[in-house]
N, CA, C and O atoms as a GROMACS GRO file, in nm:
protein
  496
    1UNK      N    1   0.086  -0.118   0.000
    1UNK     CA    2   0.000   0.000   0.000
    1UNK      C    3   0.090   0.123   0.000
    1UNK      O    4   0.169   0.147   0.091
    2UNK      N    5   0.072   0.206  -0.115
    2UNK     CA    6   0.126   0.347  -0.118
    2UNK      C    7   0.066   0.423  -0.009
    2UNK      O    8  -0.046   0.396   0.034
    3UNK      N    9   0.135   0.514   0.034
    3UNK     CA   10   0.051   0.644   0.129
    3UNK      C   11   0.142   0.812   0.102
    3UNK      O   12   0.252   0.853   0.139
    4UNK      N   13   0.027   0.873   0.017
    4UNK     CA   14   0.110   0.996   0.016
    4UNK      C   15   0.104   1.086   0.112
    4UNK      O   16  -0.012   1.128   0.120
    5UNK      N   17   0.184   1.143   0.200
    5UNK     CA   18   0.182   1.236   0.299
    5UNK      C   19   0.213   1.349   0.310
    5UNK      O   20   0.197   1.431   0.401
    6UNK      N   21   0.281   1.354   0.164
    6UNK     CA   22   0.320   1.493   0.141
    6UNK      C   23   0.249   1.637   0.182
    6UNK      O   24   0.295   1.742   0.227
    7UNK      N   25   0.078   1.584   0.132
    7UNK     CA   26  -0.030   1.671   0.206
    7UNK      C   27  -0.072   1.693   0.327
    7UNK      O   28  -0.157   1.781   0.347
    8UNK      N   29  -0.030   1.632   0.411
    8UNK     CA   30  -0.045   1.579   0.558
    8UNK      C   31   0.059   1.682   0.622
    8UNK      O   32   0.042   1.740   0.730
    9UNK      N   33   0.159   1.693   0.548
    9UNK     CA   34   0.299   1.725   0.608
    9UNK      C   35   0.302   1.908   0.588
    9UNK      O   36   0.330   1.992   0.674
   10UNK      N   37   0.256   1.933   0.424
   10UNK     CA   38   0.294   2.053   0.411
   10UNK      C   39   0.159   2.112   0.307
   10UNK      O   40   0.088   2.038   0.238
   11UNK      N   41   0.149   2.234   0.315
   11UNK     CA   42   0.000   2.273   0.249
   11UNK      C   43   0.078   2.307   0.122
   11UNK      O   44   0.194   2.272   0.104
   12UNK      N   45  -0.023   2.403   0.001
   12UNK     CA   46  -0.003   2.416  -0.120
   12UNK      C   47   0.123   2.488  -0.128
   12UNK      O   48   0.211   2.471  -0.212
   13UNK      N   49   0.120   2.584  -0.018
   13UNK     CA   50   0.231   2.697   0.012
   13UNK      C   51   0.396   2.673   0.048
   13UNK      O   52   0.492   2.751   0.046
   14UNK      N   53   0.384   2.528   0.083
   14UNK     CA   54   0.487   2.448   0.114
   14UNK      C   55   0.511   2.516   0.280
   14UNK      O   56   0.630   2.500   0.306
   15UNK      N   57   0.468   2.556   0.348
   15UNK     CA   58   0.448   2.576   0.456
   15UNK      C   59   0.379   2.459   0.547
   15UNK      O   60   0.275   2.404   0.512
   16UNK      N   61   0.434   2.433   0.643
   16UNK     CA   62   0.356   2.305   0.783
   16UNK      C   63   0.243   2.341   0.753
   16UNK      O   64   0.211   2.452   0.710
   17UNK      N   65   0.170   2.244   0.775
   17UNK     CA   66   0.019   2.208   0.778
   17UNK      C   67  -0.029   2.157   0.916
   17UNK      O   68   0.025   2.080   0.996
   18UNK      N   69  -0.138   2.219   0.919
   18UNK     CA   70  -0.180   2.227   1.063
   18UNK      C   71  -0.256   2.070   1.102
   18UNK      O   72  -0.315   2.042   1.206
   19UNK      N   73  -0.232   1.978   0.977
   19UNK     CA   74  -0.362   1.836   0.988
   19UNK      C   75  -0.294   1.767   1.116
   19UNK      O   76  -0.363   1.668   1.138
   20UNK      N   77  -0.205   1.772   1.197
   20UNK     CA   78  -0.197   1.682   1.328
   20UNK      C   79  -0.228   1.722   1.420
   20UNK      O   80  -0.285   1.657   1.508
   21UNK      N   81  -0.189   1.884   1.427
   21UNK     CA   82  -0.306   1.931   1.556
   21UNK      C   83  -0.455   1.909   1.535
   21UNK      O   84  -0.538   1.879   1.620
   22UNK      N   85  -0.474   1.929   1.407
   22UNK     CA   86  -0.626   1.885   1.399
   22UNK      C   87  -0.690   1.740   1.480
   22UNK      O   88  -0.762   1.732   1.580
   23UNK      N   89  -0.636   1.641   1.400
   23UNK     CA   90  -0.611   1.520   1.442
   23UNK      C   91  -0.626   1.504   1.613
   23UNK      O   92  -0.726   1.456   1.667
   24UNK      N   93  -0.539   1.541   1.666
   24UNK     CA   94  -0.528   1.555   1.805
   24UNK      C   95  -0.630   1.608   1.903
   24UNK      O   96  -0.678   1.565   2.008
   25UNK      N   97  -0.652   1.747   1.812
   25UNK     CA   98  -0.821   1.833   1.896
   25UNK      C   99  -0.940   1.729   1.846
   25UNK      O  100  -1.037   1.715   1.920
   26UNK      N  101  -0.934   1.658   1.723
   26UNK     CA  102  -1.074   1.613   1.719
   26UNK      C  103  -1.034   1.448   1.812
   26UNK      O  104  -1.086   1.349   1.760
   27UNK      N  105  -0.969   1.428   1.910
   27UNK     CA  106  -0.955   1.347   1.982
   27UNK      C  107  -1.047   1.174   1.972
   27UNK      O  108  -1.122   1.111   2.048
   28UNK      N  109  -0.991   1.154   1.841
   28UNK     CA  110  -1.061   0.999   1.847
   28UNK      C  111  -0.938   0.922   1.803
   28UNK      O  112  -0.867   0.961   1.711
   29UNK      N  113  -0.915   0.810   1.875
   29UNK     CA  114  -0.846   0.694   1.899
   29UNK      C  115  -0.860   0.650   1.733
   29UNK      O  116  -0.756   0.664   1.668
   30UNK      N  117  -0.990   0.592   1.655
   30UNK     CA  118  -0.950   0.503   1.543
   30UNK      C  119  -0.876   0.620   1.442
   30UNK      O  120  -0.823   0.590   1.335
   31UNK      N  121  -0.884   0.734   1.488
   31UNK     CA  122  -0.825   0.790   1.326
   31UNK      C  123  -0.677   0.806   1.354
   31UNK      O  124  -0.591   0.762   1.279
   32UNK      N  125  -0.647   0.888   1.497
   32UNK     CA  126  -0.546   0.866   1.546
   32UNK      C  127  -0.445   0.703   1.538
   32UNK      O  128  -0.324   0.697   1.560
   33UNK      N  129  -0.519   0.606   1.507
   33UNK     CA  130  -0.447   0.445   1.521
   33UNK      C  131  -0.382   0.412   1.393
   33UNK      O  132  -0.303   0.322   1.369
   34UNK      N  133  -0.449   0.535   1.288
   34UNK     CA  134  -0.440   0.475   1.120
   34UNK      C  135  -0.278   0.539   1.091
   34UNK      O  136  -0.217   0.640   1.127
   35UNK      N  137  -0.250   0.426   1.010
   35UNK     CA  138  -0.132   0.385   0.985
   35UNK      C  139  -0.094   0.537   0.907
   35UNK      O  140   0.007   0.596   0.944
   36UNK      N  141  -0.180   0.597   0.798
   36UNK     CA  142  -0.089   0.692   0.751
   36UNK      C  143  -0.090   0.816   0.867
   36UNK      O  144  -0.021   0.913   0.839
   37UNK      N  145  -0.156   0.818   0.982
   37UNK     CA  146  -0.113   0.929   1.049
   37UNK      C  147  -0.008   0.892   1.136
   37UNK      O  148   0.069   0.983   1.167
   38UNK      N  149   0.022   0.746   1.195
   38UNK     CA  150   0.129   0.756   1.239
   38UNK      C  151   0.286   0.736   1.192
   38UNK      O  152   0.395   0.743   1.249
   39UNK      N  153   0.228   0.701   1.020
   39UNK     CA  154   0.367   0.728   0.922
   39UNK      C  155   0.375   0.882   0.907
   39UNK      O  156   0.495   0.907   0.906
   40UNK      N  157   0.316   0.980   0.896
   40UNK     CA  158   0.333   1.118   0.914
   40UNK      C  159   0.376   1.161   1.002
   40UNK      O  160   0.493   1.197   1.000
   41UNK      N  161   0.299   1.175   1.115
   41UNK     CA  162   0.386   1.199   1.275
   41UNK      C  163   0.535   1.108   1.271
   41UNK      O  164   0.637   1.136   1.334
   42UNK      N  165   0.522   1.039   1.217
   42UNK     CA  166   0.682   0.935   1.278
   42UNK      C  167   0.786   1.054   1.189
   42UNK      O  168   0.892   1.098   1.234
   43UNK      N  169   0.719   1.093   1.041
   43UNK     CA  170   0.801   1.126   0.913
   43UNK      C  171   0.822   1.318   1.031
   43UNK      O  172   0.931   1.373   1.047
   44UNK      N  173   0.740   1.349   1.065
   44UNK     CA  174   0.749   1.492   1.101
   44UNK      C  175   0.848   1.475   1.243
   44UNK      O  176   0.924   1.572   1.253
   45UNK      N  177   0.860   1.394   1.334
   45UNK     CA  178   0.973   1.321   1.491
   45UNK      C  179   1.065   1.344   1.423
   45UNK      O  180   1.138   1.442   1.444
   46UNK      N  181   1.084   1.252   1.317
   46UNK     CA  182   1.227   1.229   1.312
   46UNK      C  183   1.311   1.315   1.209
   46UNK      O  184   1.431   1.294   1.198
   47UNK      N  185   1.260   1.395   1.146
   47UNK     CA  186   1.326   1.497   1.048
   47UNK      C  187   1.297   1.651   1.076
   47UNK      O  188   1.354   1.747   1.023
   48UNK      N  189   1.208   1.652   1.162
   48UNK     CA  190   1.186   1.830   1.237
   48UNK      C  191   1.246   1.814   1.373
   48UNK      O  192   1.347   1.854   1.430
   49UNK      N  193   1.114   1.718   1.412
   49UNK     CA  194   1.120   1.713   1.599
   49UNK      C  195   1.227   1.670   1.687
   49UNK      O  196   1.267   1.720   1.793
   50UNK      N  197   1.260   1.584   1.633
   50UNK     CA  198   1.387   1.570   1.696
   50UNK      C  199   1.482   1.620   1.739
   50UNK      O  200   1.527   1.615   1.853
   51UNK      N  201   1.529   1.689   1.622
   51UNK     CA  202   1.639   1.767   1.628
   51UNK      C  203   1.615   1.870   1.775
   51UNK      O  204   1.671   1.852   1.883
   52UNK      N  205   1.544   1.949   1.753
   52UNK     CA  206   1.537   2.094   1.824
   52UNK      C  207   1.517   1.976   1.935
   52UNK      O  208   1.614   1.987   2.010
   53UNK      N  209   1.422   1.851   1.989
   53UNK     CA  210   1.417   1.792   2.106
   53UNK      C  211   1.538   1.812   2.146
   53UNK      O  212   1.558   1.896   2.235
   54UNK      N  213   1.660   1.729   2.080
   54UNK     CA  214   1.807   1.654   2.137
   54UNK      C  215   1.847   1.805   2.128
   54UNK      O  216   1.903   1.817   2.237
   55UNK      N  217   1.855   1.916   2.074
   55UNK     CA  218   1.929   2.011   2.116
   55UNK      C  219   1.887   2.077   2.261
   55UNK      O  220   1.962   2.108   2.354
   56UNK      N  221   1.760   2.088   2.253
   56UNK     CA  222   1.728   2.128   2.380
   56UNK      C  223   1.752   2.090   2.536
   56UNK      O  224   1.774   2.144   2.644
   57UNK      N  225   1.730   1.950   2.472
   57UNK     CA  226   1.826   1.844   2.601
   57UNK      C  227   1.947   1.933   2.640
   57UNK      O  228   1.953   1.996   2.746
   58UNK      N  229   2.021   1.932   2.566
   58UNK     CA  230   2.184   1.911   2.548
   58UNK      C  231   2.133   2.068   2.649
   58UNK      O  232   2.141   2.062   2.772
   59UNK      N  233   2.081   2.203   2.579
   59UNK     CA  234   2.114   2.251   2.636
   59UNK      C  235   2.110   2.289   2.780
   59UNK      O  236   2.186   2.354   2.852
   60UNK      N  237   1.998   2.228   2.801
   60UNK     CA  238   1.948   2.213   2.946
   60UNK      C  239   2.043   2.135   3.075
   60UNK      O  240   2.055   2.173   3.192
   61UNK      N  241   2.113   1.999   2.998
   61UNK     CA  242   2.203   1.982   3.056
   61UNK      C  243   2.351   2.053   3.090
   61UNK      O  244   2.420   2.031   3.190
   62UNK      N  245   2.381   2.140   2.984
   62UNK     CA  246   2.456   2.268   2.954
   62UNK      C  247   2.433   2.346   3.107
   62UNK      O  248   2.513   2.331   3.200
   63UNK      N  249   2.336   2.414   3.115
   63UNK     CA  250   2.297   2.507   3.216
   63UNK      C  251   2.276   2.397   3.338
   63UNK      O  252   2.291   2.441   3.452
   64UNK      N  253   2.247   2.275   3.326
   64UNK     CA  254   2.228   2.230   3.452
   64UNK      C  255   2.361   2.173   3.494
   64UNK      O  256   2.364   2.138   3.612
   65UNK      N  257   2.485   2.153   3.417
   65UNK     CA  258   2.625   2.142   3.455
   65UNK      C  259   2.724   2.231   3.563
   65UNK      O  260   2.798   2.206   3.658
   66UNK      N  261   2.673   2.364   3.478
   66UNK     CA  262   2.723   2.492   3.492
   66UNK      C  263   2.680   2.534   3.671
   66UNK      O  264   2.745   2.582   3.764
   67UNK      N  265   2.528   2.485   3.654
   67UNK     CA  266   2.457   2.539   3.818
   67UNK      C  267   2.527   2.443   3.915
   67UNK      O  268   2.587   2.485   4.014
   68UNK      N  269   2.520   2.328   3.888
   68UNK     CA  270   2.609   2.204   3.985
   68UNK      C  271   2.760   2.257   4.004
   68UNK      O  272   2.797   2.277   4.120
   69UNK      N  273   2.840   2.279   3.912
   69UNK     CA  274   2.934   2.324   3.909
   69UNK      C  275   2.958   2.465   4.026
   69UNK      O  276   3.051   2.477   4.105
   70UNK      N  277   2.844   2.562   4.004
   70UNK     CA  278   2.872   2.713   4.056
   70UNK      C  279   2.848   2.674   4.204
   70UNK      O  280   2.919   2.702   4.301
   71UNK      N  281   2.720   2.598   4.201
   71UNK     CA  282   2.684   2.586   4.356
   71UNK      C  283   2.709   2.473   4.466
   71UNK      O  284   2.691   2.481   4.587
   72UNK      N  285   2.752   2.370   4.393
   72UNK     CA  286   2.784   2.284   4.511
   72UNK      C  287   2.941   2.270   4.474
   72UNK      O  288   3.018   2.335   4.544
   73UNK      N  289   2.981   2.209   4.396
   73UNK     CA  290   3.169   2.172   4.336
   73UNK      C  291   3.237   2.277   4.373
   73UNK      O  292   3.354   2.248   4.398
   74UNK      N  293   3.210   2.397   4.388
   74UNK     CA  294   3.301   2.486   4.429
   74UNK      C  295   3.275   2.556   4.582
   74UNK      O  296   3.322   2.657   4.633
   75UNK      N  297   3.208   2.486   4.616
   75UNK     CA  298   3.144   2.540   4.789
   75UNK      C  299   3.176   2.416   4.894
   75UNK      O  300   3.114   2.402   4.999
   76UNK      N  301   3.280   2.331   4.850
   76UNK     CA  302   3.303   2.233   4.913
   76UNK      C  303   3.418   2.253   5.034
   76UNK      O  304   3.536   2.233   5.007
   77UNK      N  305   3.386   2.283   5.137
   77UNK     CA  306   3.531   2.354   5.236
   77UNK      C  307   3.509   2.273   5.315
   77UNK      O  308   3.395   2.228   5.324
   78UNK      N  309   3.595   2.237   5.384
   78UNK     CA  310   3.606   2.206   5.562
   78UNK      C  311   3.601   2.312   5.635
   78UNK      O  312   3.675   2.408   5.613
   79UNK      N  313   3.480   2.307   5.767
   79UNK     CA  314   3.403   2.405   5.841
   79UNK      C  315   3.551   2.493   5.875
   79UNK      O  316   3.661   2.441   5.893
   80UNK      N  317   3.523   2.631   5.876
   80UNK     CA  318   3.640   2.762   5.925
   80UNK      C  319   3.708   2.770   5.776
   80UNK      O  320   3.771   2.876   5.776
   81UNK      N  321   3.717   2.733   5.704
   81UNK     CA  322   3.809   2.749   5.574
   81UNK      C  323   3.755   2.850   5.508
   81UNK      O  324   3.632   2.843   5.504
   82UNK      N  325   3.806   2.947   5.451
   82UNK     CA  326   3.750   3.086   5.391
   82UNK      C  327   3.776   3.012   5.199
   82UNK      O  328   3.842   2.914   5.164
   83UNK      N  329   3.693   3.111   5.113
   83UNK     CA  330   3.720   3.092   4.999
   83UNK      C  331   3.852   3.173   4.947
   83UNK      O  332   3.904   3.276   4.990
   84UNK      N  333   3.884   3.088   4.841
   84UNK     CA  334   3.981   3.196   4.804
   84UNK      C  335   3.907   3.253   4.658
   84UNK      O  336   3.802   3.218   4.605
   85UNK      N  337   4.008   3.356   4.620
   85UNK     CA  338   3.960   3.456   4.532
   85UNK      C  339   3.958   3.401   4.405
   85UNK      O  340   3.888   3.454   4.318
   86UNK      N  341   4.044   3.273   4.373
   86UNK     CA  342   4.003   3.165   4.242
   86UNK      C  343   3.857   3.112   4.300
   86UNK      O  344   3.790   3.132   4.198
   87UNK      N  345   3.801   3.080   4.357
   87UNK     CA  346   3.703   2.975   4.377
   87UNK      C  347   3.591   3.093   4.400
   87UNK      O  348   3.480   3.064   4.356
   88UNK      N  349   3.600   3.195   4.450
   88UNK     CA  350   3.459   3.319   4.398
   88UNK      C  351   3.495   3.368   4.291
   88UNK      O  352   3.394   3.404   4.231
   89UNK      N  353   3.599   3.393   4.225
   89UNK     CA  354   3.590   3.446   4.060
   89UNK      C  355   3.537   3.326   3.991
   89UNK      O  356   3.457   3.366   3.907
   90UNK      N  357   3.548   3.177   3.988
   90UNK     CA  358   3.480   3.093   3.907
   90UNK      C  359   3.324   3.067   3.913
   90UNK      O  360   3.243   3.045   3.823
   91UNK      N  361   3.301   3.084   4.112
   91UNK     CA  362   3.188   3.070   4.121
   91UNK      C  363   3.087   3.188   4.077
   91UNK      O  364   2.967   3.171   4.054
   92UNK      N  365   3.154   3.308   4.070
   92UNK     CA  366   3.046   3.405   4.048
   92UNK      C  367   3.045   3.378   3.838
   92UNK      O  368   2.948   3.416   3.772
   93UNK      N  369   3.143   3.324   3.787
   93UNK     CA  370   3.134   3.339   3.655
   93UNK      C  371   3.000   3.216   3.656
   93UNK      O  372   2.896   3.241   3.593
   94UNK      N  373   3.013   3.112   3.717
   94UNK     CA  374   2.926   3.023   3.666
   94UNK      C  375   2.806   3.058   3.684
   94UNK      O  376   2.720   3.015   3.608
   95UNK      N  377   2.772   3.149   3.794
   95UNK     CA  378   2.588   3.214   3.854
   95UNK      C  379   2.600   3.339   3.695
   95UNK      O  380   2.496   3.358   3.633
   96UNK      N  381   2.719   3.404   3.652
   96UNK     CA  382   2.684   3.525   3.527
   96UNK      C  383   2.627   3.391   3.465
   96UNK      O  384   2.515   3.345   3.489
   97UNK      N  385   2.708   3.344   3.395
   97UNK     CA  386   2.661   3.240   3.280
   97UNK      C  387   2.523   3.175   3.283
   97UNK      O  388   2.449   3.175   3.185
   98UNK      N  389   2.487   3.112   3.421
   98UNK     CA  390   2.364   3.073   3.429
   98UNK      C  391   2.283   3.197   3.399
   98UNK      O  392   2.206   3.206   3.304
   99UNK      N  393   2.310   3.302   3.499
   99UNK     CA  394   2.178   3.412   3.440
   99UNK      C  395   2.167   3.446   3.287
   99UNK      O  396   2.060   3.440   3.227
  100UNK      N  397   2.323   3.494   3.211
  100UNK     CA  398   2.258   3.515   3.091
  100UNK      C  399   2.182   3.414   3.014
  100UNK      O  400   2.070   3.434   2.968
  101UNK      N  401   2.252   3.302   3.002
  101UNK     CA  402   2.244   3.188   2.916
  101UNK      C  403   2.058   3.124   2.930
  101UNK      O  404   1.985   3.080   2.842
  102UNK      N  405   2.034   3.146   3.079
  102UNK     CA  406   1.897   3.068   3.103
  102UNK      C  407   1.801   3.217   3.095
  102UNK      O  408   1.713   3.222   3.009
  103UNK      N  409   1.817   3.304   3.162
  103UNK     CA  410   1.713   3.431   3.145
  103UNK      C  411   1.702   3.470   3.017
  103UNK      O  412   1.590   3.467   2.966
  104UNK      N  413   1.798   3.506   2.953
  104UNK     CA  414   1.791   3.551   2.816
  104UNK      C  415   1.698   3.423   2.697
  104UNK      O  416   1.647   3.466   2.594
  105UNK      N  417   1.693   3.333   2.718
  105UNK     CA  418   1.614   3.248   2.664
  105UNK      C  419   1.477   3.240   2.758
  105UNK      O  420   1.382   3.178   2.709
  106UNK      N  421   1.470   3.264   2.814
  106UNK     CA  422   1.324   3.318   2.921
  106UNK      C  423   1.259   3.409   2.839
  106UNK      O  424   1.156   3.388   2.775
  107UNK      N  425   1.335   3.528   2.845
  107UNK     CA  426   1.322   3.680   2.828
  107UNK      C  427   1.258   3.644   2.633
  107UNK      O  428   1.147   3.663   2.582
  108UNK      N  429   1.318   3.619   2.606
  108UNK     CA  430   1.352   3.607   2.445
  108UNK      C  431   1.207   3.522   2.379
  108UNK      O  432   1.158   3.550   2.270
  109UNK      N  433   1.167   3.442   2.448
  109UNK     CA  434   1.074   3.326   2.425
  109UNK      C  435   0.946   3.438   2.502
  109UNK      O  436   0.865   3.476   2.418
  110UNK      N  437   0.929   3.473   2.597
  110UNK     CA  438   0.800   3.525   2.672
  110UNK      C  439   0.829   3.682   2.588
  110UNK      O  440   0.723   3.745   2.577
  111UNK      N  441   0.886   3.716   2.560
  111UNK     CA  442   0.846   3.875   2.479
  111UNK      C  443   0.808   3.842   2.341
  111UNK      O  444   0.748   3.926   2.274
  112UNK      N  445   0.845   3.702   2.281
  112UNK     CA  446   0.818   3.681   2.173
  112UNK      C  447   0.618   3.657   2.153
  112UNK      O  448   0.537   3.684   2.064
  113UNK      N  449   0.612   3.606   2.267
  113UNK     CA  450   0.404   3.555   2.320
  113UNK      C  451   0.378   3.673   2.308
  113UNK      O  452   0.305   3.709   2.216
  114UNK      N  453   0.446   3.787   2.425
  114UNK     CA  454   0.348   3.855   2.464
  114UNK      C  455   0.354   3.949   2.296
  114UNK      O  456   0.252   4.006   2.256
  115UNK      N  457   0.457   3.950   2.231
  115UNK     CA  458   0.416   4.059   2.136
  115UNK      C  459   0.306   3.963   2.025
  115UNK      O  460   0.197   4.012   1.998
  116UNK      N  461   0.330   3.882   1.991
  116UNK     CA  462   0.249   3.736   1.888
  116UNK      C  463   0.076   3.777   1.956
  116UNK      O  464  -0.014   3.819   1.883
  117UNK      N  465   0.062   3.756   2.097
  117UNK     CA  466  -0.091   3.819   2.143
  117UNK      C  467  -0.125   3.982   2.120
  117UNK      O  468  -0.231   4.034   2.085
  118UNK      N  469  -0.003   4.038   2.150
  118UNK     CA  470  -0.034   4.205   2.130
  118UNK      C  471  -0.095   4.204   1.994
  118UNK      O  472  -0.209   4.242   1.968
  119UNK      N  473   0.013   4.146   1.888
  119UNK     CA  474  -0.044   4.157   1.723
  119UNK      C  475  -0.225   4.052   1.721
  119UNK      O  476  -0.333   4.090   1.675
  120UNK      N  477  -0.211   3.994   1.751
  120UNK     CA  478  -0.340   3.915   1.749
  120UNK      C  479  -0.451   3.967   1.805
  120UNK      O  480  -0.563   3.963   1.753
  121UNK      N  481  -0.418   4.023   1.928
  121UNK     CA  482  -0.536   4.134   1.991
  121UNK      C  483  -0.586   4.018   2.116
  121UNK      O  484  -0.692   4.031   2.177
  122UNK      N  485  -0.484   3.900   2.142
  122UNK     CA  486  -0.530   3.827   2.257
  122UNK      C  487  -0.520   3.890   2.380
  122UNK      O  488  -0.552   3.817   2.473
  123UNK      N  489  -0.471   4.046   2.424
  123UNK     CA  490  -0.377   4.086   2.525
  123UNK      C  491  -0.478   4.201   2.498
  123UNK      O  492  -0.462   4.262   2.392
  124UNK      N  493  -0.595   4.246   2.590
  124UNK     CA  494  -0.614   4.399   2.650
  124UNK      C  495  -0.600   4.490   2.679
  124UNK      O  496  -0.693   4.555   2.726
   0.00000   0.00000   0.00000
């Protein structure tokens, strides 16, 4: 059995096509079970979704290295022992890095909504 998905995948415009969210809101199990929607969804995982998934990982583990690193690996003393001035210059670089690296992708992602609703007129 052939199955073309090309339509499934992308509209006339060659732009994403919205047919899997559809799929999903009209919430029924037999259409959802059929083989060409889950050869589409599998075809859209593994050649879009993925990617940005495994990067996102990575970077999350990135920033969650960096925080382990700033706050416990370098705060390790025996009680009365003062820091020295290597071990707060690294630790304060690793809290900069966390703030830019994780806020700025905060910042960047939530101004992007709120302006996407401003233009839409979802925002009062």
């Amino acid at each position: 059995v052939n199955y073309y998905v090309k339509h499934l995948i992308q509209d006339l415009d060659g732009n994403f096509s919205p047919n899997l969210e559809w799929l999903v809101e009209h919430s029924d199990p037999k259409i959802i079970r059929h083989s060409t929607v889950i050869l589409f969804s599998d075809v859209l995982w593994h050649r879009v979704a993925s990617y940005k998934f495994i990067l996102s990982k990575i970077y999350f583990l990135l920033i969650l290295g960096v925080f382990i690193t700033g706050q416990s690996a370098l705060l390790n003393h025996k009680l009365g022992e003062s820091q020295t001035l290597g071990e707060d210059i690294a630790m304060s670089s690793c809290r900069v890095f966390n703030y830019i690296f994780s806020m700025c992708k905060l910042i960047i992602s939530q101004s992007n909504k709120l302006f996407r609703d401003l233009g839409e007129g979802e925002i009062r």
